[in-house]
C-alpha positions in Angstrom: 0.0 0.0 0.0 2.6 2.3 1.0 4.5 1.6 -2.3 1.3 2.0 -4.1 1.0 5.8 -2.8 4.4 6.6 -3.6 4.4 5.3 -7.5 0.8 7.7 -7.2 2.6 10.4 -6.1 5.3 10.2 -8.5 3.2 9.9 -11.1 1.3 12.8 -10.4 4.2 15.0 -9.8 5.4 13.3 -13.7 1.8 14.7 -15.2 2.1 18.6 -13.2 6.0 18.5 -14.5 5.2 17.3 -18.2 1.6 18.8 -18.9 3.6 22.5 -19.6 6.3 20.9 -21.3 3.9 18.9 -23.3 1.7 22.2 -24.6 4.5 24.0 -25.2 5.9 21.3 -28.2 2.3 21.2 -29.5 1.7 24.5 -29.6 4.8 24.8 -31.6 3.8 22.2 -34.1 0.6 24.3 -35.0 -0.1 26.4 -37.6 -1.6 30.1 -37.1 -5.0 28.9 -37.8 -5.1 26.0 -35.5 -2.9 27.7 -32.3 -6.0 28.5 -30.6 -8.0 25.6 -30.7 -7.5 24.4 -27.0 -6.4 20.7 -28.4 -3.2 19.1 -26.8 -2.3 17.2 -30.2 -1.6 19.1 -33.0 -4.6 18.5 -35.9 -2.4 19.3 -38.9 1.4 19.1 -37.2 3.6 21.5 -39.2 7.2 22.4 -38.9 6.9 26.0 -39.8 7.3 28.1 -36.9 10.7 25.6 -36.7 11.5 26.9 -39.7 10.7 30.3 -39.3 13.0 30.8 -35.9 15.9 29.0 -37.5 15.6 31.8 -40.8 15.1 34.7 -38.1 18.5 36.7 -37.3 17.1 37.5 -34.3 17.1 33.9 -32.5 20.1 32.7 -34.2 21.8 35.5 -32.6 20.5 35.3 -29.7 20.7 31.6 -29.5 25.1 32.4 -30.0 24.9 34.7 -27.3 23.5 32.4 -24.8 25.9 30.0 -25.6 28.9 31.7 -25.5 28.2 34.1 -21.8 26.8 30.9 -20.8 29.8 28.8 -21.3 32.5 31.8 -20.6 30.6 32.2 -16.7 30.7 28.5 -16.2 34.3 28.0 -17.0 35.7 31.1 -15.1 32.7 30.7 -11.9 34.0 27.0 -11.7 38.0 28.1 -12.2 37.1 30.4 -9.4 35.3 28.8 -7.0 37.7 25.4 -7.5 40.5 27.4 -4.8 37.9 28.9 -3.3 36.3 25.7 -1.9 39.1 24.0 -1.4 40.6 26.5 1.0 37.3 26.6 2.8 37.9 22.9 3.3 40.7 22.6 4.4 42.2 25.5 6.2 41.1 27.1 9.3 40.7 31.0 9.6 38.7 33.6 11.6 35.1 33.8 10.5 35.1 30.5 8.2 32.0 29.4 9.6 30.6 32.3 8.8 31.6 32.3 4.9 29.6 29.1 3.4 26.0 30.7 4.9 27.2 33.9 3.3 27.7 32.7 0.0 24.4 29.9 0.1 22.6 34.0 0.7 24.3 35.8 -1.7 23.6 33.0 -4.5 19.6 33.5 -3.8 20.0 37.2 -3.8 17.1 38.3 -5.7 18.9 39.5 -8.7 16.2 42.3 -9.5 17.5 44.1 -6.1 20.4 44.8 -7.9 19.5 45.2 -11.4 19.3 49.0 -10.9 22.3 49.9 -9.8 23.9 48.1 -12.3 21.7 49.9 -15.3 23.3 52.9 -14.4 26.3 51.7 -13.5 26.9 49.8 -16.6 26.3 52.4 -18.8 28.9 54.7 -16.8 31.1 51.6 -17.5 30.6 50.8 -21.3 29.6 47.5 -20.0 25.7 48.1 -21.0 24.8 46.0 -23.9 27.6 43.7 -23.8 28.9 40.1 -23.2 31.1 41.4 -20.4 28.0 43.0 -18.9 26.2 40.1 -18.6 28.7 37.8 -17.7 30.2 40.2 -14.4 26.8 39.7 -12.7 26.3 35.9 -13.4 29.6 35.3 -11.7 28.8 37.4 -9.1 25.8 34.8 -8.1 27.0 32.0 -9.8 30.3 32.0 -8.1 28.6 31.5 -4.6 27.0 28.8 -5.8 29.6 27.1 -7.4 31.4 27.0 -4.2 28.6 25.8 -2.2 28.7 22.6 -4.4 32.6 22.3 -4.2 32.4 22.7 -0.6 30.5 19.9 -0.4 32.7 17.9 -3.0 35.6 18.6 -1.1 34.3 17.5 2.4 34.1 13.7 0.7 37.5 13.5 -0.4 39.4 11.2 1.2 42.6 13.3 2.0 44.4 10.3 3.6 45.1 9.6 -0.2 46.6 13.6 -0.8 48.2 13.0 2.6 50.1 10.0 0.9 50.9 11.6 -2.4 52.6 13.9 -0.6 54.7 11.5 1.7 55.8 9.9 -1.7 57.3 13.2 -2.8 54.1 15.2 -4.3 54.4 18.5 -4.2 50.9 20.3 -2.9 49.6 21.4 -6.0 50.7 17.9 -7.6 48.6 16.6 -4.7 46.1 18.9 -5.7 46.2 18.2 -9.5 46.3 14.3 -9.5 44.8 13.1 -6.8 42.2 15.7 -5.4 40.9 17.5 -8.3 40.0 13.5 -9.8 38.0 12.7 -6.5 36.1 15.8 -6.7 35.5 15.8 -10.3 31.6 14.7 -9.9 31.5 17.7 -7.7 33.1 20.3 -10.1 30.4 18.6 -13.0 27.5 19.1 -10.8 28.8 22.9 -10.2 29.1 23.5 -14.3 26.0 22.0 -14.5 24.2 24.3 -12.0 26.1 27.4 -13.2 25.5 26.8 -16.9 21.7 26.3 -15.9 21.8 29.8 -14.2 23.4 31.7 -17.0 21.1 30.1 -19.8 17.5 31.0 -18.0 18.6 34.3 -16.3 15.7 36.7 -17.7 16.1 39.7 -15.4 19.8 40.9 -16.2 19.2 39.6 -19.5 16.1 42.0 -20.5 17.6 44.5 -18.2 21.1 45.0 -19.3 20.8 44.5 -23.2 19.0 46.7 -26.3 20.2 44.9 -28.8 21.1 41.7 -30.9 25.0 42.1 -29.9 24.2 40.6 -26.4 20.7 39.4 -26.2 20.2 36.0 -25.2 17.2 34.1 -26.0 15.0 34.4 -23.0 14.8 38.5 -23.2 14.9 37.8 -26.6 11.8 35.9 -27.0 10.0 39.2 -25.8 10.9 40.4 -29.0 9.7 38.0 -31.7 7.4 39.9 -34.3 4.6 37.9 -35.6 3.5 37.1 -39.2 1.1 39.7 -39.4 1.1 43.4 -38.0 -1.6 42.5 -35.1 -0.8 38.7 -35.2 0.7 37.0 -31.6 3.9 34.9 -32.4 2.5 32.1 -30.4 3.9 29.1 -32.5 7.0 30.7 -32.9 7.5 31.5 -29.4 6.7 28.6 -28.5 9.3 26.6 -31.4 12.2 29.1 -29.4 11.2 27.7 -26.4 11.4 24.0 -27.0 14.7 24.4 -29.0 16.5 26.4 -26.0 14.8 23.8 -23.5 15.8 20.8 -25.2 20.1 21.4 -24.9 19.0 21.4 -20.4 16.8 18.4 -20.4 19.2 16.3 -23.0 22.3 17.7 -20.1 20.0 16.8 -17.3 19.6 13.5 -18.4 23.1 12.3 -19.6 24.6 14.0 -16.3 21.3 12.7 -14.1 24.0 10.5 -11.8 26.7 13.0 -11.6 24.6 15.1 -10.7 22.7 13.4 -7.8 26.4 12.3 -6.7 27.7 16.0 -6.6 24.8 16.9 -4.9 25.1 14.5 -2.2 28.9 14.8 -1.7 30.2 15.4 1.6 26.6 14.2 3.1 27.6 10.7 4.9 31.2 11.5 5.9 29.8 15.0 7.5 
């Protein structure tokens, strides 16, 4: 019985998870005519508003600039939080304690407090409307919670096996390289992972901070999609943007499902 409530539960938590997802793909398989008709499976599936996005300027650049500010913050948040963490681990200082709590609140800072500030001071700055722009305030939140995660990666190594690199003639960073960095590596994947996520559905800075196609990444730029007709809502092709900018998460969330869950969990039993 109590296995029969939890596969209920699951799969009601499945249907509320994939109903959205679901409408979202069919309304991107229907035509202008048919976009309204309320009906889950497409009555005349086309590919059009697929085609439309992939001939429109406007995605396609947007689409490269999500890619590129998304990969440049997760390689320099992770290169920068990899020290960080480790130091945190493993040395003892006034006020470390204090310093994990501090960066688990500034990662879920509300990044529309800051948004402001940053309008103004961006354009003071040149840094309004650019890659640079956008990629200063991911780290600034994406750093915190890249650390977090290594924190937690870190806490599971085994240092018993550093400890005996080094009694063989390791050097520290040798130690470091080779033997530490290869035990935390699920935790360092997990990080990418979660940074990379950040950076690729950030709206706020991304509508805030940008005015044109040199920066614009696809979620402030589907505000912007014009429709086939003067009057007409780009439903279908908003919705085709959607499903090709969601697909590149779920197909990362899936092949890294396990290194995920183990980065996640790092540190947990040994704790």
């Amino acid at each position: 019985m109590r296995r029969l409530g939890w596969y209920a539960g699951s799969a009601v938590i499945l249907l509320v998870a994939a109903v959205p997802v679901l409408w979202i793909l069919s309304l991107s398989l229907k035509s202008p005519a048919t976009v309204t008709d309320k009906r889950l499976w497409p009555s005349d599936p086309t590919l059009a508003n697929y085609r439309s996005i992939a001939g429109s300027a406007l995605f396609t650049h947007a689409l490269l600039n999500s890619v590129g500010i998304g990969l440049i913050t997760t390689v320099l948040a992770v290169v920068l939080a990899t020290p960080a963490a480790y130091a945190l681990t493993r040395l003892q200082f006034r006020g470390k304690a204090l310093v994990l709590p501090l960066t688990l609140a500034i990662a879920v800072f509300p990044p529309v407090a800051i948004v402001g500030p940053l309008f103004d001071l961006w354009r003071a700055l040149r840094l309004y409307d650019t890659w640079p722009g956008l990629v200063i305030p991911y780290l600034s939140f994406s750093v915190p919670l890249a650390m977090w995660t290594l924190a937690a990666a870190f806490r599971g190594v085994p240092w018993e096996m550093a400890e005996a690199a080094q009694a063989d003639g390791a050097t520290p960073w040798q130690s470091f390289r080779r033997v530490v960095l290869p035990l935390a590596r699920p935790g360092m994947i997990t990080a990418a992972i979660l940074v990379f996520f950040f950076a690729w559905n950030d709206f706020v800075f991304a509508i805030s901070l940008t005015s044109s196609d040199r920066s614009r990444t696809v979620p402030a730029a589907l505000a912007f999609f014009p429709g086939d007709a003067q009057f007409a809502q780009p439903v279908g092709s908003i919705a085709a943007a959607a499903v090709v900018v969601t697909v590149p998460v779920l197909v990362a969330a899936l092949v890294f499902q396990r290194r995920l869950v183990a980065g996640l969990t790092a540190g947990v039993v040994t704790r």
